[in-house]
N, C-alpha and C positions, 0 to 999 in steps of 0.2 A: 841760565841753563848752560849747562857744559857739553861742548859739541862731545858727541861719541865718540872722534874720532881722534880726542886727543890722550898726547901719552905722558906718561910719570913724568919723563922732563919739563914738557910745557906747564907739569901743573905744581911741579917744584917750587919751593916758594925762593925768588929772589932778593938780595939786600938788604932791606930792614929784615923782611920776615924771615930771611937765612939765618938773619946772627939771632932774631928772638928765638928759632928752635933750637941753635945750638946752644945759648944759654940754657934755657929753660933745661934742656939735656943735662947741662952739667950741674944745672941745681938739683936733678934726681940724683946723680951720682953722688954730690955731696950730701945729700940727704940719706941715701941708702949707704953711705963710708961710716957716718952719723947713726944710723941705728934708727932713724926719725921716720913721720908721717911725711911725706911731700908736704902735704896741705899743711899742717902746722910748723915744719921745717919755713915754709912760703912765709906763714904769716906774721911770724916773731922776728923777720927780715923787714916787714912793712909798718910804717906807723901807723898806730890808732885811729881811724877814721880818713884814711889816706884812700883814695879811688880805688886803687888796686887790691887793697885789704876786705875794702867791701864788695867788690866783685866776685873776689878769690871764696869771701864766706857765705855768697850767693850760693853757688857752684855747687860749693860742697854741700850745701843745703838741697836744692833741689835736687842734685845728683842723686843722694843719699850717701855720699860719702864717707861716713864713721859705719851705714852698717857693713856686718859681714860679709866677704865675699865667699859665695864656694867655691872650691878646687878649681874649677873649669874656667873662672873668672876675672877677671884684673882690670884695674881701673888707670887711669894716668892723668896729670892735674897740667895744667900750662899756664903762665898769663901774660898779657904783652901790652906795652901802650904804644902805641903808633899814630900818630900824625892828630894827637887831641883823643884817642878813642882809647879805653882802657879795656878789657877783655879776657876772660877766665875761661879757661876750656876744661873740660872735666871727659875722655871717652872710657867708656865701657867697652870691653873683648871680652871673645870667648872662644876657647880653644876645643876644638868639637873631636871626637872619638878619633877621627882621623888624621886629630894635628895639625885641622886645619884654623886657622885665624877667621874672625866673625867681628867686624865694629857692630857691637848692638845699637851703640847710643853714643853723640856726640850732645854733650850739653854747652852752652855757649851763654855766657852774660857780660854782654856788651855796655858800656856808659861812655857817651860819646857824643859830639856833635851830628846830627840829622845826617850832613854831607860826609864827614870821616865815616860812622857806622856804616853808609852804603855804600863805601869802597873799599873800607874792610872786609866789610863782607863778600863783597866782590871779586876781589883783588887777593886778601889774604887769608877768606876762612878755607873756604872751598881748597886753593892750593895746599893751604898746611894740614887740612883733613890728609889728601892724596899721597903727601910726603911721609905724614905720620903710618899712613896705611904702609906704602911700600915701603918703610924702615923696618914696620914690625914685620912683614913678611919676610924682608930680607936676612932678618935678625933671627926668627923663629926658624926660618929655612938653614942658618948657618947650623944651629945649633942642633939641630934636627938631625943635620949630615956630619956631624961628629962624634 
């Protein structure tokens, strides 16, 4: 459980987990330069039955990923292996009348050793949620005021 009382920095994600969101960032950009699906821009990058491929087409699976999104909605894909644990993130937003940002849904499909998974989740999901949030806020808020 996450004290109340902590702020964006503390829940920033440090070192490994810094450099997996900044990749992951820049495989959206390279994705979206590309004209591509994240998710299948992702997958034609992984071998054939490799951890991270069958994570990634977890995700997308349960997410619901290929359906349609409407206007108001957007999805974003991530995946990271750290310390033995592999890991697919898939969240759902929704940008509401007022322009305001809404995480509907974080989907999460982990493969990993017992002890890695509970300090992934510990340690890395929870903060890269917090970072993911306050990026898109920051982002939508820039974009908003120009």
């Amino acid at each position: 459980m996450m004290n109340a009382t902590s702020t964006t920095r503390e829940l920033a994600p440090q070192g490994t987990y810094a450099a997996v969101y900044f990749r992951e960032c820049f495989i959206d950009e390279l994705a979206r330069a590309a004209w591509r699906d994240p998710v299948q821009y992702r997958r034609e990058m992984l071998p054939a039955g490799s951890k991270l491929r069958t994570v990634l087409d977890e995700a997308a699976k349960v997410s619901g990923w290929s359906r349609p999104q409407a206007p108001d909605r957007a999805h974003g894909v991530a995946l990271s292996a750290v310390r033995g644990a592999v890991a697919a993130h898939v969240a759902d937003v929704r940008v509401d009348e007022a322009g305001e940002c809404h995480l509907e849904r974080v989907v999460i499909v982990l493969d990993g050793a017992p002890e890695a998974a509970a300090e992934l989740a510990r340690e890395g999901v929870a903060p890269a949620v917090a970072n993911a949030l306050a990026q898109l806020r920051a982002r939508h808020d820039d974009e908003v005021s120009t």
